[in-house]
N, C-alpha and C positions, 0 to 999 in steps of 0.2 A: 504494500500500500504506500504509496508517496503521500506526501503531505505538502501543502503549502509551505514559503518562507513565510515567517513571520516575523514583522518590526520589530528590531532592536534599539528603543529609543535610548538617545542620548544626552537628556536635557542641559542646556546650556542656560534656561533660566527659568522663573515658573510658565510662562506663555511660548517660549522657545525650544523644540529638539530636532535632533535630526535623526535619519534608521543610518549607524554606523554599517549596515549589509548593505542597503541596495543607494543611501544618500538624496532621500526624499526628505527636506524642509519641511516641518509642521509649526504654524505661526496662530494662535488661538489672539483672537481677535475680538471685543465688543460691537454686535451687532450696531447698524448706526439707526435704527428706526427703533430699539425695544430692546428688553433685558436681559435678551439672549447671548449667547454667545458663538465664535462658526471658528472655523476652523482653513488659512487657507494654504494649499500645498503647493511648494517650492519643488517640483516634478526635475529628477538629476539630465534632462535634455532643455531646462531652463525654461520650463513652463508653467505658470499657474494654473490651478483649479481652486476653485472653493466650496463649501458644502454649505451655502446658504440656506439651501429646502432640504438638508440632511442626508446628503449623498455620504456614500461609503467610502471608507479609508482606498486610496489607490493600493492595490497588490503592491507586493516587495519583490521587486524584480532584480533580481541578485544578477551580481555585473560578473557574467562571465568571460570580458574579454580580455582581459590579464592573468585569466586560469589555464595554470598549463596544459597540454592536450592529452 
C-alpha cells in the first residue's frame, strides 16, 4: 500500500511555515471582510493559491529531481 507524502511543517513564526519535503509556503492571514481567518500558499514553482471558500491543503509533492537514480 503506498501512502501519501505528508507536510513536514517548519514554523518560522506563529502565522509563518514552510513543508521542509516538498517547500510549499503556508502564510495564515486575517480575513479582510470578517473574523475568519484563510490560509495563502506560497506553491515551490512560485505561485499563489489561497483557500478563501476553504479549499484543501495543496499535496506535498516531494522534489524528486536531485534524487539519485
Amino acid at each position: 500500500m503506498t501512502t501519501k507524502p505528508r507536510h513536514r511543517w517548519q514554523r518560522r513564526d506563529p502565522h509563518n511555515a514552510h513543508c521542509i519535503t516538498c517547500g510549499i509556503w503556508a502564510q495564515k492571514r486575517p480575513h479582510p471582510y470578517s473574523r475568519r481567518w484563510w490560509t495563502e500558499w506560497r506553491l515551490p514553482d512560485g505561485t499563489y493559491r489561497d483557500n478563501y471558500n476553504g479549499g484543501p491543503t495543496p499535496p506535498c509533492q516531494v522534489d524528486t529531481e536531485g534524487a539519485p537514480a
